[in-house]
N, C-alpha and C positions, 0 to 999 in steps of 0.2 A: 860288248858293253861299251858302245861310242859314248864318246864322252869321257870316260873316266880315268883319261891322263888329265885333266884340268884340274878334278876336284878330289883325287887320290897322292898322295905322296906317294913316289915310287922308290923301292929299296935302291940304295944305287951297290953298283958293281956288282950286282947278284950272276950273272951270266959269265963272272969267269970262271974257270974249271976248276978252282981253288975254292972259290966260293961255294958252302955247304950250310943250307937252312933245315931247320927239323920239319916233322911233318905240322907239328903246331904250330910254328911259327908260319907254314907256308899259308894252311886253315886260317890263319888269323888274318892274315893278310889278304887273300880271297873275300872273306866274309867282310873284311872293310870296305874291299874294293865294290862290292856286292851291293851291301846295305848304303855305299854311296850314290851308284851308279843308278838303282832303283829307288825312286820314293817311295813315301804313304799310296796307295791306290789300290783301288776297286777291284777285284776280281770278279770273274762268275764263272762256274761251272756246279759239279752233280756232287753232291755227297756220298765218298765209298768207305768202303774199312773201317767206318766209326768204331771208337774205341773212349770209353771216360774211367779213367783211374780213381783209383780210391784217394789219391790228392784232390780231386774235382777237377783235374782238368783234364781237357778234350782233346783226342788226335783222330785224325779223320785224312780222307785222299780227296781232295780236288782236282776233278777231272772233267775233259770233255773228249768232241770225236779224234780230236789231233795230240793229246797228250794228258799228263797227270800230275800233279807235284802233291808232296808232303807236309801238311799242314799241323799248327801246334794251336791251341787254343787253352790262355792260362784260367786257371781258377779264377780269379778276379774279375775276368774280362766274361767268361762263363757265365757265370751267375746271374749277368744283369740283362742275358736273354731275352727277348719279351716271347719264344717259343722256344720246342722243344726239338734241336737237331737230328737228323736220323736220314739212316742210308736212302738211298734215293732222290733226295729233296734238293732241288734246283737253289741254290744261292746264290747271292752275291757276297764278296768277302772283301774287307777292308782290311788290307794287309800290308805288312811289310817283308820283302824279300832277304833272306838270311841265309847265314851257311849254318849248322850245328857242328861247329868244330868237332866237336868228340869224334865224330865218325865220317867227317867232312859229307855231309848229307844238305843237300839244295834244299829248302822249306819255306813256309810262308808261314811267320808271326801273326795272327788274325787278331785284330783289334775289336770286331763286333760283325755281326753277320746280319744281312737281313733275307727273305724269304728271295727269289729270281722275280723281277717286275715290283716289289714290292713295296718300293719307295711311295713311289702315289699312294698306296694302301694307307701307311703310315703316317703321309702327312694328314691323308685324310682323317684318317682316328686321331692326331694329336690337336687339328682344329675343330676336331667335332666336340673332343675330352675338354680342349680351352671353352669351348661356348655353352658347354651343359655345364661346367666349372661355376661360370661368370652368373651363369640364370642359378645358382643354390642346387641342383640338382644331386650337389655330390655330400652338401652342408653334414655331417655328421650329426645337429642338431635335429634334422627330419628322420632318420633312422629309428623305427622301433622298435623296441624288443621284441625276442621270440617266445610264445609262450611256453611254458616250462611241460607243460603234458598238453598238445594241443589235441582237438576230440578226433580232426583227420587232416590228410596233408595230400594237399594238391600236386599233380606232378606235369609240369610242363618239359617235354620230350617227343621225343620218336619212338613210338613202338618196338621198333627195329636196329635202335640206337643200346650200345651197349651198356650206355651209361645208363641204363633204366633198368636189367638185371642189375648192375652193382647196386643199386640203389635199394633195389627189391630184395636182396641178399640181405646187403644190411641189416634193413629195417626187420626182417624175420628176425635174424639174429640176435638184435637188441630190442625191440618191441614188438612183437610179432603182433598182439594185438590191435595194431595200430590199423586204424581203416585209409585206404589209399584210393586216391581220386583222382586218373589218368585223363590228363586233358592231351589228346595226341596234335602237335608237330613237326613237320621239315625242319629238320636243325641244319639245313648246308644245302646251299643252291638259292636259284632265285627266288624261288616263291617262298624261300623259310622265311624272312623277314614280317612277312606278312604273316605268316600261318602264326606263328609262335607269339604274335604283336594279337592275333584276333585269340587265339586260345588262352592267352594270359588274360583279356577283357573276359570272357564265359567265365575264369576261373573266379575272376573277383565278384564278377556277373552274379553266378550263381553259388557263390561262399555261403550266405545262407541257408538256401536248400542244400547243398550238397554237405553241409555241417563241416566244411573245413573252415582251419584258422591261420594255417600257414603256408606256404606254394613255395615249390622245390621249383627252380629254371636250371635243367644238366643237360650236359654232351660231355661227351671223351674227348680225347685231345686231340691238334694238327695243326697243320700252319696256322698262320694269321689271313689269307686263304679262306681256308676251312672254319673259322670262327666265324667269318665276315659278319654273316647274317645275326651275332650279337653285337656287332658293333652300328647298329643299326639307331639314326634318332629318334623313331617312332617308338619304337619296342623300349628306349630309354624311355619316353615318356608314360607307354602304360607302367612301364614297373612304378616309377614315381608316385603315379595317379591309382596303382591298384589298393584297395580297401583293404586288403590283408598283407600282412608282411613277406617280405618274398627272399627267400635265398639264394644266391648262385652259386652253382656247383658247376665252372666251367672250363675244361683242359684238364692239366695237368698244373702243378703250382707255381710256375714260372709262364704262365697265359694266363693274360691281366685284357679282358673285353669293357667296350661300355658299359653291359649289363653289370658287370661284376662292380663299378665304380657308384650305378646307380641303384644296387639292391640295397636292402637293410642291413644284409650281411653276405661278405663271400667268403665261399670256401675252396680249397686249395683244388679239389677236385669232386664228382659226384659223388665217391664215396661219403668222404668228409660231409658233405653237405647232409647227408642221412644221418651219421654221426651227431651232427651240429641239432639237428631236429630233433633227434631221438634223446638227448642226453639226458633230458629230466626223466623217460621213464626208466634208463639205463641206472641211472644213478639211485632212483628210487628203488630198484628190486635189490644194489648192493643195498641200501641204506636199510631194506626190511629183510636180507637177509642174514647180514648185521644184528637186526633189532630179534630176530627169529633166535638167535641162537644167546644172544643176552637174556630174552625172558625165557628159554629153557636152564639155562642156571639158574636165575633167581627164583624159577618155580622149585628146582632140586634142593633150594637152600633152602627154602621157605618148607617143602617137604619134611626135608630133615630137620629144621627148626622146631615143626608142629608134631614129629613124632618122638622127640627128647620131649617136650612140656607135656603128652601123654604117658612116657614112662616115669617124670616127678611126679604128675597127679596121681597116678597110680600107685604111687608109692607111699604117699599120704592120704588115704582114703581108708575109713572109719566104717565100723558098721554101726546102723544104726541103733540098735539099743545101747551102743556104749556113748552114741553122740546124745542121745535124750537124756542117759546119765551123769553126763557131764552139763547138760543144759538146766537139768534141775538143780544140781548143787549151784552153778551161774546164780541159777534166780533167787535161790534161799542167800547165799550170799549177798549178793546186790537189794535183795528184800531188809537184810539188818542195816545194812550201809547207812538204804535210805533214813531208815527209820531215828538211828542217828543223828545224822545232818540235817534232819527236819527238827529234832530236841535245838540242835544244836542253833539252828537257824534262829529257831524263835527267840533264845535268849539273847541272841545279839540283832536281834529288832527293835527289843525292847529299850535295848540301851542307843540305838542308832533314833530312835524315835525323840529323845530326851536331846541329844546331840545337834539334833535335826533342828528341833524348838529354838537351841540355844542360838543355832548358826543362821537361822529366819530372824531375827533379832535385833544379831550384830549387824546381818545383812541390808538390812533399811535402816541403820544407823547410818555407816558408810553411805549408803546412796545416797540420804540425805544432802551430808557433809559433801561430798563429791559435786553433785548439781549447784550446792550454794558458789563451789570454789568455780566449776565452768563458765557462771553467772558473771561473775566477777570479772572473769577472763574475757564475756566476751562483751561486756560493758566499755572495758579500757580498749579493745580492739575495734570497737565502732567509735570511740574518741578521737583513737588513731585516724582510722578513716576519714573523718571529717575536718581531721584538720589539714589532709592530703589531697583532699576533693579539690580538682581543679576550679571548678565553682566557684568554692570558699575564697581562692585564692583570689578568682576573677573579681567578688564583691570585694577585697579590700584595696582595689584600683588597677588593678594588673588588667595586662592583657595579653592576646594571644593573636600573631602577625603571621599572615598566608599568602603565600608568592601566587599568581593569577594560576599553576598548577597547582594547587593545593599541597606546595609542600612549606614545612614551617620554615621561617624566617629566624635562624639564629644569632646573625650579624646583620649590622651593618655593611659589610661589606656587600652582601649577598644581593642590596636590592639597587638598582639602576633606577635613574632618572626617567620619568615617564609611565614606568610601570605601575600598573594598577594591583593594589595589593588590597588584601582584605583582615578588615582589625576583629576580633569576636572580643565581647566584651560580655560581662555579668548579664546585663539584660537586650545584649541584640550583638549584630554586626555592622561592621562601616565599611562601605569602598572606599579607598584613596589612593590618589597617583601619587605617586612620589616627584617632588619637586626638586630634590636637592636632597646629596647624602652630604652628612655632617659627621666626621669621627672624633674619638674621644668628647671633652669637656664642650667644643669648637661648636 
């Protein structure tokens, strides 16, 4: 470790015989010396041993053909992965050089990993992500929704590619009737970009004859590498520009592609994405499953409801000669009733008739008197009237002053020298300017 008497404080007198430090303290002192002597920096080698705890974080061997060290990677630093770590896989590793005291164990603290080579890859996707950004490509406003039962569903994939059983799986499982419409290709290597850029044109191409409304874009997971060919600008452009709503279902859910920033919707991986399609008719067989098992009770109620008001009717049910027996005595009774209340009606017609005369009588007396008393009223109320009539007022000298907008002129105050004002008078109007205001007596 050259260097690191400059930038380590050294214990002093530790080297006489007398002198006795524990194994912690010695660990601690290593691991200062350690994490000083090596900065932040780059590593690269192979990924072996992976192991990810149920804390979320990662431990893994970095190795190459000369040697191997022990790596720690925390939950925090985990998680914001843009791929998914695994034995084999060439990286580079930003790290810091450490001891783990506990067991005095040499390791490497990993701050972020990315793919071996993969840097260019990366800048490349983050200026290609800035410039589809800046043109709206990613706007959240152009995204459309997904139809809730669509009639079939497009699939842009590999035949070969595993992500096209899951997807197939799925879909049995949850809508099995659903019709699927296999636009095959290359998801990895050079010609996918193209293939899966001209298969997603045919799908939108031929959405009408083929009666789909939605298109699945999947692959399985793997580097950043292996995605490439979704990080492609052309292929963002057809998703953009395809006619029908398109999903991606691409990696695993910590693999975030172009395609995935410019579909309508992405999902965490191809499963999900058949999920994500499928959920209206998934949801609709709970919702009539549901409803299937509510209208067999209410049909049980409704059953037994209709078979209790058979056993009341039943209970009250007459035979007919005793109902005809009862229907005649009804009408002989109701026959005297009548006959009653038609005596009785008549006598008191006779006197409602007399009552009648009396009150036709009174009745054009009062209106009489009523009509004279209105007259009267509205005699005095047209007196009123006229002597309220601005008119009236204007024939006995008065008059009525209007400022050049036609509003009235209340004051003196209100009119200014120059201005043309206008006088209405009983039999016309006058223009006049005003020459001079004058107040009060003055």
């Amino acid at each position: 470790m050259t260097g690191s008497k400059n930038n380590v404080s050294q214990p002093q007198n530790l080297t006489g015989a007398s002198q006795v430090i524990g194994v912690g303290a010695l660990n601690r002192l290593a691991r200062e010396a350690l994490e000083a002597a090596l900065p932040l920096l780059w590593v690269g080698g192979e990924i072996a041993n992976l192991t990810r705890a149920a804390s979320g974080h990662i431990y893994f061997t970095l190795k190459d053909a000369q040697a191997q060290v022990r790596c720690a990677m925390w939950r925090n630093r985990a998680q914001l992965l843009p791929f998914r770590p695994e034995n084999g896989l060439r990286v580079e590793a930003r790290a810091l050089a450490t001891l783990y005291e506990a067991r005095g164990d040499y390791q490497l603290n990993i701050e972020t990993l990315r793919p071996a080579g993969a840097g260019d890859l990366h800048e490349a996707f983050r200026r290609l992500r800035d410039k589809l950004a800046a043109e709206g490509l990613f706007d959240p406003a152009r995204r459309r929704a997904l139809p809730t039962f669509p009639r079939a569903l497009g699939l842009v994939t590999s035949p070969a590619a595993a992500a096209l059983r899951d997807v197939l799986v799925t879909l049995r499982r949850r809508a099995p009737g659903l019709p699927i419409v296999l636009y095959p290709a290359a998801v990895q290597g050079a010609e996918a970009p193209r293939q899966l850029r001209e298969a997603l044109e045919t799908a939108g191409r031929r959405a009408q004859t083929d009666g789909i409304d939605l298109i699945l874009l999947v692959r399985g997971g793997g580097g950043l590498e292996d995605l490439q060919a979704f990080n492609d600008e052309a292929l963002a452009r057809a998703i953009a520009a395809c006619p029908v709503p398109v999903v991606s279902g691409i990696g695993h859910e910590t693999d975030f592609t172009i395609a995935d920033f410019t579909a309508d919707l992405r999902a965490p991986t191809p499963t999900a994405a058949a999920e994500l399609a499928s959920a209206g008719y998934f949801g609709a067989r709970d919702t009539l499953e549901t409803s299937a098992r509510r209208l067999d009770r209410a049909i049980a109620r409704q059953l037994t409801a209709l078979a209790q008001r058979i056993d009341r009717c039943a209970l009250r049910l007459i035979h007919p000669r005793d109902r005809l027996r009862r229907a005649r005595e009804d009408l002989v009774r109701h026959g005297q009733r009548l006959r009653q209340a038609m005596a009785n009606r008549w006598g008191t017609s006779s006197r409602h008739i007399s009552r009648l005369d009396d009150i036709g009588k009174r009745l054009t007396r009062a209106t009489r008197a009523l009509l004279a008393a209105r007259q009267q009223r509205l005699d005095a109320l047209a007196a009123s009237l006229r002597h309220l009539d601005p008119h009236a007022v204007l024939a006995r000298g008065y008059s009525i002053t209007r400022d050049a907008a036609g509003k009235l002129l209340r004051s003196a105050a209100a009119a200014r020298a120059g201005e043309t004002l206008e006088i209405q008078m009983a039999d016309g109007r006058i223009d006049a300017t005003v020459k001079a205001v004058r107040y009060g007596g003055a």
